[in-house]
N, CA, C and O atoms as a MOPAC input file, in Angstrom:
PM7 MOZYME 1SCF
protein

 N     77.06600 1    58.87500 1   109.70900 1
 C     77.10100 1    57.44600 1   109.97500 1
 C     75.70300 1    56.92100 1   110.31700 1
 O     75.42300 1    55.84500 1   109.79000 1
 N     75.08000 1    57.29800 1   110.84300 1
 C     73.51100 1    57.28400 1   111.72700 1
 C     72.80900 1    57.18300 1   110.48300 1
 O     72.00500 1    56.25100 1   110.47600 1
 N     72.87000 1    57.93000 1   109.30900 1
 C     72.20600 1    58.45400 1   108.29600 1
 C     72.38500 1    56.77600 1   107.48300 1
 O     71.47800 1    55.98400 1   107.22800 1
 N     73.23900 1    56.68900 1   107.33000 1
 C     73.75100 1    55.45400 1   106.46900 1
 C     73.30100 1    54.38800 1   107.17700 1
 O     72.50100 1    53.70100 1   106.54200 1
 N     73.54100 1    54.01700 1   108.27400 1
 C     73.17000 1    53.12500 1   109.40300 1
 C     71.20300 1    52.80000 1   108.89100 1
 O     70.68000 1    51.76600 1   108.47500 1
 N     70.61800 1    54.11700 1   109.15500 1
 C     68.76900 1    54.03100 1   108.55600 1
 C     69.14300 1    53.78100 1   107.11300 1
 O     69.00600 1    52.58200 1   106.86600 1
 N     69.42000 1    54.23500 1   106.42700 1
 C     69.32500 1    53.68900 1   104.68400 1
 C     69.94000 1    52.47700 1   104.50400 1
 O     69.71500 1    51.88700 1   103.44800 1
 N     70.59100 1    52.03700 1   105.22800 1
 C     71.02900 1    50.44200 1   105.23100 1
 C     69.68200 1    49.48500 1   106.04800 1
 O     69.36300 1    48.36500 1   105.65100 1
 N     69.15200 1    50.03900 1   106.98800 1
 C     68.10000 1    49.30200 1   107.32300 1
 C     66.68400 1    49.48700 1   106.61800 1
 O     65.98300 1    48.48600 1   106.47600 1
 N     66.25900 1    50.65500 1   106.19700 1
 C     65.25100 1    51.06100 1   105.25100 1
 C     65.28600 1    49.82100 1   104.16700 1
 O     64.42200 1    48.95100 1   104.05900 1
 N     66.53100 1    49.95300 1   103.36500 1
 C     66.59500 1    48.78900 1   102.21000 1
 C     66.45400 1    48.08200 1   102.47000 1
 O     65.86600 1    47.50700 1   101.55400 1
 N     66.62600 1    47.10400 1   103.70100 1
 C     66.35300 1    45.68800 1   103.90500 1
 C     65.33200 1    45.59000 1   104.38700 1
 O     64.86000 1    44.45700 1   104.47800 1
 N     64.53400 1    46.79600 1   104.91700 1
 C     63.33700 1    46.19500 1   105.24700 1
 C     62.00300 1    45.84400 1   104.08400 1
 O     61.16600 1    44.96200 1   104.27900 1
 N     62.03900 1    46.73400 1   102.88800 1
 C     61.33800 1    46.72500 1   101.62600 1
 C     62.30600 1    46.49600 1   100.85900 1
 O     63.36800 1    47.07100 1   101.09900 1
 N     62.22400 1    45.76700 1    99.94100 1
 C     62.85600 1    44.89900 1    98.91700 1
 C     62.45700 1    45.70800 1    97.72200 1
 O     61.32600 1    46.16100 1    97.54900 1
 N     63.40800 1    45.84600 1    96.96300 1
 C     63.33700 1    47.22000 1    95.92000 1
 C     62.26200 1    46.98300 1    95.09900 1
 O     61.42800 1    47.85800 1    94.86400 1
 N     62.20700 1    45.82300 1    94.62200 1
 C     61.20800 1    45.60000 1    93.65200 1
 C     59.30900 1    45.72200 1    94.33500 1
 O     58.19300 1    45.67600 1    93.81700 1
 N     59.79500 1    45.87200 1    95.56600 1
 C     58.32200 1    45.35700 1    96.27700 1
 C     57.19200 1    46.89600 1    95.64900 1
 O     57.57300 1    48.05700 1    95.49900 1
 N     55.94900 1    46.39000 1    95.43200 1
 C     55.10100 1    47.08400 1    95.23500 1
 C     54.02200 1    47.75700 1    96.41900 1
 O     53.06100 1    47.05600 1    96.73800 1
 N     54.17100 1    48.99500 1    97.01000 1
 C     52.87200 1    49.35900 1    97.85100 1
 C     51.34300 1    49.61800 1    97.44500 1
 O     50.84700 1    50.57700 1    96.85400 1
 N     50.77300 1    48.48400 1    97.93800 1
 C     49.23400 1    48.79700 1    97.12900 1
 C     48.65200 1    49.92000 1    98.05600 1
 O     49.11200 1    50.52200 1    99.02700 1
 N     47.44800 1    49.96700 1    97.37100 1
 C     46.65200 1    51.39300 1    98.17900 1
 C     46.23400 1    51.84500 1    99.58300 1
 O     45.99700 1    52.91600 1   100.14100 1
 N     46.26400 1    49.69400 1   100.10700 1
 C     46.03700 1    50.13400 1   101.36600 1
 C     46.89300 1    50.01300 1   102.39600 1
 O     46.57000 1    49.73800 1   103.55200 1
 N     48.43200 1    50.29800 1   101.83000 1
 C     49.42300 1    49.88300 1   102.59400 1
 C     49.96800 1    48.66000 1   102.53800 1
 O     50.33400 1    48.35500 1   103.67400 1
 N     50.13400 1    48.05000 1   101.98000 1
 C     50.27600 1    46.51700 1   102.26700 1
 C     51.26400 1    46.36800 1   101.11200 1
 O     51.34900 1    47.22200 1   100.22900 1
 N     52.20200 1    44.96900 1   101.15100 1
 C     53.70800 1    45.19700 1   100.41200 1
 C     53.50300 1    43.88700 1    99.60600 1
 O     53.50600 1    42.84100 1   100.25600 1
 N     53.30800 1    43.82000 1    98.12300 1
 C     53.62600 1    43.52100 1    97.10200 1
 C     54.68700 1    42.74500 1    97.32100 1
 O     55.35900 1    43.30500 1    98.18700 1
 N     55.55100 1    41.02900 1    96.74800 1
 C     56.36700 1    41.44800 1    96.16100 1
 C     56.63800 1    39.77600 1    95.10000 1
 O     56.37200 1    38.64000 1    95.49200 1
 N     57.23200 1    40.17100 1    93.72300 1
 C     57.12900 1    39.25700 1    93.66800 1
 C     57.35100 1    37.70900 1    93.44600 1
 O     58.37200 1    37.39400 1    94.05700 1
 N     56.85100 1    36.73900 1    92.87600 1
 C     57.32700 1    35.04800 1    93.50600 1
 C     57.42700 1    34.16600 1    92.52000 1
 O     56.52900 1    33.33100 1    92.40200 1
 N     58.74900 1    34.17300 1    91.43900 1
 C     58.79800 1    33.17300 1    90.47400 1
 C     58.26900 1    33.89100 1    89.32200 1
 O     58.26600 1    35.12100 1    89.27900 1
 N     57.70800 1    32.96100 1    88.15300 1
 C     57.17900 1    33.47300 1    87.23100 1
 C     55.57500 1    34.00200 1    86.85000 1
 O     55.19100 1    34.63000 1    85.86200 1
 N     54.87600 1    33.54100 1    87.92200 1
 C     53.56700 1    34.09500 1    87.60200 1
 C     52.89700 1    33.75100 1    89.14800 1
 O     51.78700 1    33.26400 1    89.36600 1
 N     53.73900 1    34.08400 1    89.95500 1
 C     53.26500 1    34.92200 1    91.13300 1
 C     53.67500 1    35.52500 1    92.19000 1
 O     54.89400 1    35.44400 1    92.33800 1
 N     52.99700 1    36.22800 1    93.16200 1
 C     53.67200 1    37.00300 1    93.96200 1
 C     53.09900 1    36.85600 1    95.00000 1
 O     51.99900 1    36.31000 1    94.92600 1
 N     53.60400 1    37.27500 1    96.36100 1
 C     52.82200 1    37.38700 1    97.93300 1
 C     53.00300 1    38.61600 1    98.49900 1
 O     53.93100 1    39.39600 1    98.28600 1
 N     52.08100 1    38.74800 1    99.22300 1
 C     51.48100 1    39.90300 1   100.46800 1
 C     51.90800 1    39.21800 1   101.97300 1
 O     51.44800 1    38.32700 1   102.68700 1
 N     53.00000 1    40.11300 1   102.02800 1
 C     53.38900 1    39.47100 1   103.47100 1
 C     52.60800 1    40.37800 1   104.68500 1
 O     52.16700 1    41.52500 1   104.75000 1
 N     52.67800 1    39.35300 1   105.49800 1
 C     51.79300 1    40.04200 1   106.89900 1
 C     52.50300 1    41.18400 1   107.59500 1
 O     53.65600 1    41.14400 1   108.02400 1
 N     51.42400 1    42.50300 1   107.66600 1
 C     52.28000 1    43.75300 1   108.10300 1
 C     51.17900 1    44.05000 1   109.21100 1
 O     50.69300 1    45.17000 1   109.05300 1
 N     50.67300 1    43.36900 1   110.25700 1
 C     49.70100 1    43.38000 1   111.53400 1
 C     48.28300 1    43.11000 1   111.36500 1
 O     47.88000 1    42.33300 1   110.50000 1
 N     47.52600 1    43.72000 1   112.15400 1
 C     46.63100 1    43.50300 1   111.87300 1
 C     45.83700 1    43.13800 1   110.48800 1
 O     45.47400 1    44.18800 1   109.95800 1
 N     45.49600 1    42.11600 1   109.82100 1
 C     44.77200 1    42.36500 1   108.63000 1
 C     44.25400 1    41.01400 1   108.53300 1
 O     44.67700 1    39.98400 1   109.05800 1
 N     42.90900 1    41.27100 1   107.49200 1
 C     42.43600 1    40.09300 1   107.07800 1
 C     42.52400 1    39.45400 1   105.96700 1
 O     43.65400 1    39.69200 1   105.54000 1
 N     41.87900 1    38.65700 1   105.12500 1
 C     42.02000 1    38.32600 1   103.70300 1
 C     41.73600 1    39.25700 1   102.93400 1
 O     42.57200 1    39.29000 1   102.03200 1
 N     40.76400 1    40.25400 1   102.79900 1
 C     40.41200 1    41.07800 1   101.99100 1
 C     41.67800 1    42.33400 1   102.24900 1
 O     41.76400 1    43.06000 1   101.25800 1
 N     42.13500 1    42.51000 1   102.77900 1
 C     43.36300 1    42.97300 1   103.03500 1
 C     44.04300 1    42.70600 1   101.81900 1
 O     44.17300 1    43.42400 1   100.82700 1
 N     44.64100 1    41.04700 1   102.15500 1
 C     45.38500 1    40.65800 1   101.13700 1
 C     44.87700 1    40.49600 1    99.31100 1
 O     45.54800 1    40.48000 1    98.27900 1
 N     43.77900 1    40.42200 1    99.50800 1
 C     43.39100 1    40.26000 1    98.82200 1
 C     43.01500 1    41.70900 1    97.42500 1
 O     42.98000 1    41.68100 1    96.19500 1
 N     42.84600 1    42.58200 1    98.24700 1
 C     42.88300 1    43.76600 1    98.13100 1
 C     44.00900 1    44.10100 1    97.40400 1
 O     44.03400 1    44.34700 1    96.19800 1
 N     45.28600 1    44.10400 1    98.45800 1
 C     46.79100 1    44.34300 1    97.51300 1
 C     46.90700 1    43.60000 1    96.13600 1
 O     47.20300 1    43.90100 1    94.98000 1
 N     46.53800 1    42.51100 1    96.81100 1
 C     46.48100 1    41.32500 1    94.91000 1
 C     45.93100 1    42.17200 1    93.99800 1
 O     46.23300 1    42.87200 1    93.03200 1
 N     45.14200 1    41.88900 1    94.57400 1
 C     43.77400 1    43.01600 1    93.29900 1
 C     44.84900 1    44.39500 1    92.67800 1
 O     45.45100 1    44.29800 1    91.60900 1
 N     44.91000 1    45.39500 1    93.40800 1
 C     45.72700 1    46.15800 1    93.15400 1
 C     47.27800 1    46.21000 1    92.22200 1
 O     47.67800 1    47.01200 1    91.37800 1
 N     47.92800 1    44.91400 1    92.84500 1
 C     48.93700 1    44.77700 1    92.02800 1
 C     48.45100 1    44.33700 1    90.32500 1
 O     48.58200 1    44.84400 1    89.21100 1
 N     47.93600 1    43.30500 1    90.80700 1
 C     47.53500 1    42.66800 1    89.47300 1
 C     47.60700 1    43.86000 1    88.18400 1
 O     48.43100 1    44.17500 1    87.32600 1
 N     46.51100 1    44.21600 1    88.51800 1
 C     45.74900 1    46.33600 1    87.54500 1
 C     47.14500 1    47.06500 1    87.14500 1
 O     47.58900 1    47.31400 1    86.02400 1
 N     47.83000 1    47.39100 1    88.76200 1
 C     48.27200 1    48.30100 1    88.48100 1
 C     50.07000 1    48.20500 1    88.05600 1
 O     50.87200 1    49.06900 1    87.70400 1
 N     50.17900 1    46.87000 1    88.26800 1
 C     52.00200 1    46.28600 1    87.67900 1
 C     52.00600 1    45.43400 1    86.68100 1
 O     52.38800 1    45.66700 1    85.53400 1
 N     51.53000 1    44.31600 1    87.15500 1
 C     50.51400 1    43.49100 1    85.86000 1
 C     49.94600 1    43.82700 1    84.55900 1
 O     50.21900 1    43.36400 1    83.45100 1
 N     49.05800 1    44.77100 1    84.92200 1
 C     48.55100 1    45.36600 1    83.84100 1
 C     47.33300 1    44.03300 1    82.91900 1
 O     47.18100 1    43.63600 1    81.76400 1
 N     46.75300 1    43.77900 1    84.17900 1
 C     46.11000 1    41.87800 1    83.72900 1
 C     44.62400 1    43.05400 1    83.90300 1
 O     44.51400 1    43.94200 1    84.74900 1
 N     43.92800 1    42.80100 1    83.14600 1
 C     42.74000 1    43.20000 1    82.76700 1
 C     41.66300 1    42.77200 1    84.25500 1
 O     41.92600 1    41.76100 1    84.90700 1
 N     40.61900 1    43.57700 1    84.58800 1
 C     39.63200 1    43.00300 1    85.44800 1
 C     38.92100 1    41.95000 1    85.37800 1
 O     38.10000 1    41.60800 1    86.22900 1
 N     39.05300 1    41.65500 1    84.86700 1
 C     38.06000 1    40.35900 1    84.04700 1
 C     39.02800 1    38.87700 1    84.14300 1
 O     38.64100 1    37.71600 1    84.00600 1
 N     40.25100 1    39.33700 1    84.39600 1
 C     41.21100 1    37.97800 1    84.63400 1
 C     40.65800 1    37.51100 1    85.85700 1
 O     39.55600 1    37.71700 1    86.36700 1
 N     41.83500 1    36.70400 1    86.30200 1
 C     41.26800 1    35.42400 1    87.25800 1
 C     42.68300 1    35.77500 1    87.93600 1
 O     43.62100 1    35.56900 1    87.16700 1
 N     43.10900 1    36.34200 1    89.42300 1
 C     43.96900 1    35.70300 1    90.43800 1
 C     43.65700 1    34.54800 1    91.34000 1
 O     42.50800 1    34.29800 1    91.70400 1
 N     44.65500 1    33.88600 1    91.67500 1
 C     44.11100 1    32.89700 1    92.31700 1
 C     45.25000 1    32.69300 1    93.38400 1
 O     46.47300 1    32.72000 1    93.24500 1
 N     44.14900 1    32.39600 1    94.94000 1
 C     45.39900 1    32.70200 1    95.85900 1
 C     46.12900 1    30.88700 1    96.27900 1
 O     45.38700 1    30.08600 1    96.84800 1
 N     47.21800 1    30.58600 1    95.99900 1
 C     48.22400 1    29.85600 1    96.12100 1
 C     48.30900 1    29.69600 1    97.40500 1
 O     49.00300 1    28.68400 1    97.30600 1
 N     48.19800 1    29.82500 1    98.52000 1
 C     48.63600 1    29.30700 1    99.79100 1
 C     47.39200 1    29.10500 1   100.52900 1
 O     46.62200 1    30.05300 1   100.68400 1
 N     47.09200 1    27.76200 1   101.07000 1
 C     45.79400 1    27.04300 1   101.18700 1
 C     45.48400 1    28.28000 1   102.67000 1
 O     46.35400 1    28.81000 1   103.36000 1
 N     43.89700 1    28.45100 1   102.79100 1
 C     43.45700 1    28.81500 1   103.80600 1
 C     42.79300 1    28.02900 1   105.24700 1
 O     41.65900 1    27.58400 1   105.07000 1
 N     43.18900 1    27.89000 1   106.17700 1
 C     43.55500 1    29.82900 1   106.93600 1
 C     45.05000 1    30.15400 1   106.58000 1
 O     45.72000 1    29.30800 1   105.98800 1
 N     45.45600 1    31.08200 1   106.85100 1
 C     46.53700 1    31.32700 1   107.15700 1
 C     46.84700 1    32.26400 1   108.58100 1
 O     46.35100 1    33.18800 1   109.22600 1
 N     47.70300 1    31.59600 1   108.58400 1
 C     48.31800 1    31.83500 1   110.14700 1
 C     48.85600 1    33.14200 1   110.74100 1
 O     49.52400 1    33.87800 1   110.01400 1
 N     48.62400 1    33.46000 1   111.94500 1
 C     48.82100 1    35.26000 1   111.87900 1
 C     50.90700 1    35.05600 1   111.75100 1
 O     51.74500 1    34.29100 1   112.22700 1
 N     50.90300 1    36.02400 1   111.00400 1
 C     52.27700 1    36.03200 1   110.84500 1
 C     52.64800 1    35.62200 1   109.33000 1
 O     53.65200 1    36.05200 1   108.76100 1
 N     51.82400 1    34.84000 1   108.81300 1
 C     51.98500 1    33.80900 1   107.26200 1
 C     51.69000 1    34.94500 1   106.43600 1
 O     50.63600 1    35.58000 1   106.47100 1
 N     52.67500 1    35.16800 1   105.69300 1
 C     52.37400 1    35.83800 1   104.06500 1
 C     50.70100 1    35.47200 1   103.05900 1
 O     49.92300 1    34.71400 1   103.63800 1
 N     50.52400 1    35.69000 1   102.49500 1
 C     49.42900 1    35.33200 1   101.73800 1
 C     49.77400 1    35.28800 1   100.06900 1
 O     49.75500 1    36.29700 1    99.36400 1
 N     50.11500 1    33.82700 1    99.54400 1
 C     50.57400 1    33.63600 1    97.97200 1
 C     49.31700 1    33.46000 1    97.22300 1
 O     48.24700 1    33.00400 1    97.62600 1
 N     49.70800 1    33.99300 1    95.82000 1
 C     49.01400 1    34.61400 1    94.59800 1
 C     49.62500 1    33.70100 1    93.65300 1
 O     50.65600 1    33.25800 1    94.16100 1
 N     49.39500 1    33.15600 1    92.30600 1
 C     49.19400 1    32.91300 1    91.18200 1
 C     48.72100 1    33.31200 1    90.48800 1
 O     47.80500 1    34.09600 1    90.74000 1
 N     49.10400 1    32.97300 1    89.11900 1
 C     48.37600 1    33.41100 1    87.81900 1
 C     47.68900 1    32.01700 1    87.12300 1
 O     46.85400 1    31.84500 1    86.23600 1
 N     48.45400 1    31.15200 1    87.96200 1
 C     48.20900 1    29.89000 1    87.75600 1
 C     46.91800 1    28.88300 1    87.73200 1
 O     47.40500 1    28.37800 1    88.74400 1
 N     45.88300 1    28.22300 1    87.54900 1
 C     45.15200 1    27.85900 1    88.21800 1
 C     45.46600 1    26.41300 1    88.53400 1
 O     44.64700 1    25.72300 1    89.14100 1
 N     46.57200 1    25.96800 1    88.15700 1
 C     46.69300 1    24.37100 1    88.46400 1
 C     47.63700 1    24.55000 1    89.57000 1
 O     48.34400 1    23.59700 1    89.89800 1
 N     47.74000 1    25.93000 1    90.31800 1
 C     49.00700 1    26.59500 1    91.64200 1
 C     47.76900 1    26.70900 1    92.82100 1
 O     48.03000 1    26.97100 1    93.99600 1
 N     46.04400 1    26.41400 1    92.19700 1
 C     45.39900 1    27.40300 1    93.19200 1
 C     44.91400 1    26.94100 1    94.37700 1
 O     44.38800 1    25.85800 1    94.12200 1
 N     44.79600 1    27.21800 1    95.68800 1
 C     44.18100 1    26.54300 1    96.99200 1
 C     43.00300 1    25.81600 1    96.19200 1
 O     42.66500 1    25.61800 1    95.02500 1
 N     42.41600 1    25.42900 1    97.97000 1
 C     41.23600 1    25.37000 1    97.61900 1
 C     39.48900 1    26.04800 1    98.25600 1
 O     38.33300 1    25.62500 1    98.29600 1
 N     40.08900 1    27.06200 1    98.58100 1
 C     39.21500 1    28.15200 1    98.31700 1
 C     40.14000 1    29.83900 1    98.64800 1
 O     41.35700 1    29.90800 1    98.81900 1
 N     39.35400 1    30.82300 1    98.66300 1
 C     40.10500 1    32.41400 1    98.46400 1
 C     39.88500 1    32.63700 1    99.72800 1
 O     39.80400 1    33.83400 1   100.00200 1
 N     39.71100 1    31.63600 1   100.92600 1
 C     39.84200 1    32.16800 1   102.65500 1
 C     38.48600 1    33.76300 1   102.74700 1
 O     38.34100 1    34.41900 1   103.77800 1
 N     37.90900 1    33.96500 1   101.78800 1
 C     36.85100 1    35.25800 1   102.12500 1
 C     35.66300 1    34.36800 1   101.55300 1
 O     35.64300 1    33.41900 1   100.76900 1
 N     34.45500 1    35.21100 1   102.42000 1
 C     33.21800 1    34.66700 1   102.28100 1
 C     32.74600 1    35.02100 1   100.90400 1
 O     33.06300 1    36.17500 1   100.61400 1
 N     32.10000 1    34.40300 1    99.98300 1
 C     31.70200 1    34.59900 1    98.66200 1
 C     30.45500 1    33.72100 1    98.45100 1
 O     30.51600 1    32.50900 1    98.66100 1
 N     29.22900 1    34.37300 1    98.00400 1
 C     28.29500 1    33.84400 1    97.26400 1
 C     28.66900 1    32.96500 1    96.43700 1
 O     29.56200 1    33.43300 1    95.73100 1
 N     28.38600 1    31.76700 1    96.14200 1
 C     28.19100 1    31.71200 1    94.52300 1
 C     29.41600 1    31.56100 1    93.68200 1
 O     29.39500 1    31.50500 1    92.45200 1
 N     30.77800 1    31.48000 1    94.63200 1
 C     32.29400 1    31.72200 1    94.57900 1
 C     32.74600 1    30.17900 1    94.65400 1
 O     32.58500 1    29.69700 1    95.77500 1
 N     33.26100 1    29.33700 1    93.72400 1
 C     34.29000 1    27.83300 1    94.46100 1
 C     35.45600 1    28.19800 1    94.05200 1
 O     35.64800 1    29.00700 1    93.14500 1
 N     36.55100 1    27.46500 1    94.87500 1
 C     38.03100 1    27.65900 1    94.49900 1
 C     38.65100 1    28.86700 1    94.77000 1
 O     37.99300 1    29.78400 1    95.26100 1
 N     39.83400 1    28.99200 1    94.51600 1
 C     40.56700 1    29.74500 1    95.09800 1
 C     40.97700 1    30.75400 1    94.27200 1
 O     42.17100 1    31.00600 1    94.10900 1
 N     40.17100 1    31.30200 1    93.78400 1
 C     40.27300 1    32.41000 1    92.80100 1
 C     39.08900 1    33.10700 1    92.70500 1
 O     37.90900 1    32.77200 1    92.80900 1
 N     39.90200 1    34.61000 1    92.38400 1
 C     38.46600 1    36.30000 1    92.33000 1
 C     38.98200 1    36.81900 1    91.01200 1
 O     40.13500 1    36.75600 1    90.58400 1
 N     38.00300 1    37.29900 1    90.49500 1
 C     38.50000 1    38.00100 1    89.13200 1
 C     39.48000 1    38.89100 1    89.99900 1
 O     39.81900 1    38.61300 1    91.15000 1
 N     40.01700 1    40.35900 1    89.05100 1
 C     41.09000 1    41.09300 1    89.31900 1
 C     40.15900 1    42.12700 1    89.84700 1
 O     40.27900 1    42.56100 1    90.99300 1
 N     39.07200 1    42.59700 1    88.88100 1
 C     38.41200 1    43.71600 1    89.46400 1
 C     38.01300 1    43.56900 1    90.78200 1
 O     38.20000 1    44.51000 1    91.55400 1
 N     37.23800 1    42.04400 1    91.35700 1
 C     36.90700 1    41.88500 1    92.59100 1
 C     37.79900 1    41.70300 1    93.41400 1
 O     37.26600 1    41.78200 1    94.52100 1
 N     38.93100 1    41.49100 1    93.52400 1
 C     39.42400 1    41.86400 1    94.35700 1
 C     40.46500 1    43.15600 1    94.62000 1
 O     41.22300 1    43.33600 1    95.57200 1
 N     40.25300 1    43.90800 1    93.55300 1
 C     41.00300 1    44.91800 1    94.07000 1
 C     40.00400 1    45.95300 1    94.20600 1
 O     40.39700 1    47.07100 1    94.53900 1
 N     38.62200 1    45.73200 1    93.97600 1
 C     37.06700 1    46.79900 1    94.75600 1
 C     37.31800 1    46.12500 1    95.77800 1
 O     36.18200 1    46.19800 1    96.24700 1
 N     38.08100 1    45.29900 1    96.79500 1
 C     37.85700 1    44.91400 1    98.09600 1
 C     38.74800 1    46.27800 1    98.94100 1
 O     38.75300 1    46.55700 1   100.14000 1
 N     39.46600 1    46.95900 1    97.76300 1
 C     40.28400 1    48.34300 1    98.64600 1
 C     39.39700 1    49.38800 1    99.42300 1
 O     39.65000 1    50.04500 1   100.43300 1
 N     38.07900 1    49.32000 1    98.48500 1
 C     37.46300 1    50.28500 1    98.48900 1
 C     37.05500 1    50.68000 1    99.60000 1
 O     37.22500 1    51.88500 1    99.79100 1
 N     36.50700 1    50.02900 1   100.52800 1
 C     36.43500 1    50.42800 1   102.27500 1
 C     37.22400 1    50.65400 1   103.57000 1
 O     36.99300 1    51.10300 1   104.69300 1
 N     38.66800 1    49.93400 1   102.63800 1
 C     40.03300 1    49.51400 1   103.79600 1
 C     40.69600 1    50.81900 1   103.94600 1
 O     40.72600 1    51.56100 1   102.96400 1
 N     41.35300 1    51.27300 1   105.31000 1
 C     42.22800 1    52.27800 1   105.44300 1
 C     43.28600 1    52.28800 1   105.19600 1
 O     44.07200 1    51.36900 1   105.42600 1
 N     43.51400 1    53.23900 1   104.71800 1
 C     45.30100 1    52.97400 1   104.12200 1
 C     46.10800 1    52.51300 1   105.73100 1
 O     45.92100 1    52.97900 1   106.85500 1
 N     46.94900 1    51.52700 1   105.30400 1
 C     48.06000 1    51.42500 1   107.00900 1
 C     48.84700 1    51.98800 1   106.68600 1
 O     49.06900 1    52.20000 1   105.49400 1
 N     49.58400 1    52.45200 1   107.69000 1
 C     50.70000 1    53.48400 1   107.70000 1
 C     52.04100 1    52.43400 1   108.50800 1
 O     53.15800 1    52.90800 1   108.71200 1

């Protein structure tokens, strides 16, 4: 009973379809051409941004050179999910991370999923 009791709560806590990117962080996704990174503690944009990146490559299958663009205006609030598009007429108006040389609310795919590259996996 106990056993069933955790696999009944396990499932509801990750949503079957949800994707784990590299650095821990939960995929899942939103309509027809986008998805969100919901808040799992501590983290920042490159966090989220990171998972984007990741999903994009690795479910997507959207080339590095594409364009995500994050959908839910910045800041966002501790606790607030972080939304993605494929869209650009969906996009904030800026990607909430510091960028050179960057307007609007969009990173290619490769750049933001090299934002994994320093982050620790969360457990």
């Amino acid at each position: 009973m106990r056993l069933l009791l955790l696999l009944a709560a396990l499932s509801v806590a990750t949503p079957a379809v949800a994707f784990t990117a590299q650095n821990g962080m939960i995929v899942e996704p939103r309509g027809a051409d986008g998805f969100s990174v919901p808040w799992r503690g501590k983290s920042g944009p490159a966090d989220f941004w990171c998972a984007a990146g990741d999903y994009a490559i690795r479910v997507l299958h959207l080339s590095p050179t594409d364009t995500i663009y994050r959908a839910s205006e910045p800041p966002r609030r501790a606790g607030d999910p972080m939304d993605f598009t494929l869209n650009p007429d969906e996009a904030a108006s800026a990607t909430g991370l510091f960028t050179l040389f960057q307007r609007g609310g969009g990173l290619t795919v490769g750049h933001a999923q090299s934002l994994c590259e320093f982050r620790k996996k969360r457990r």
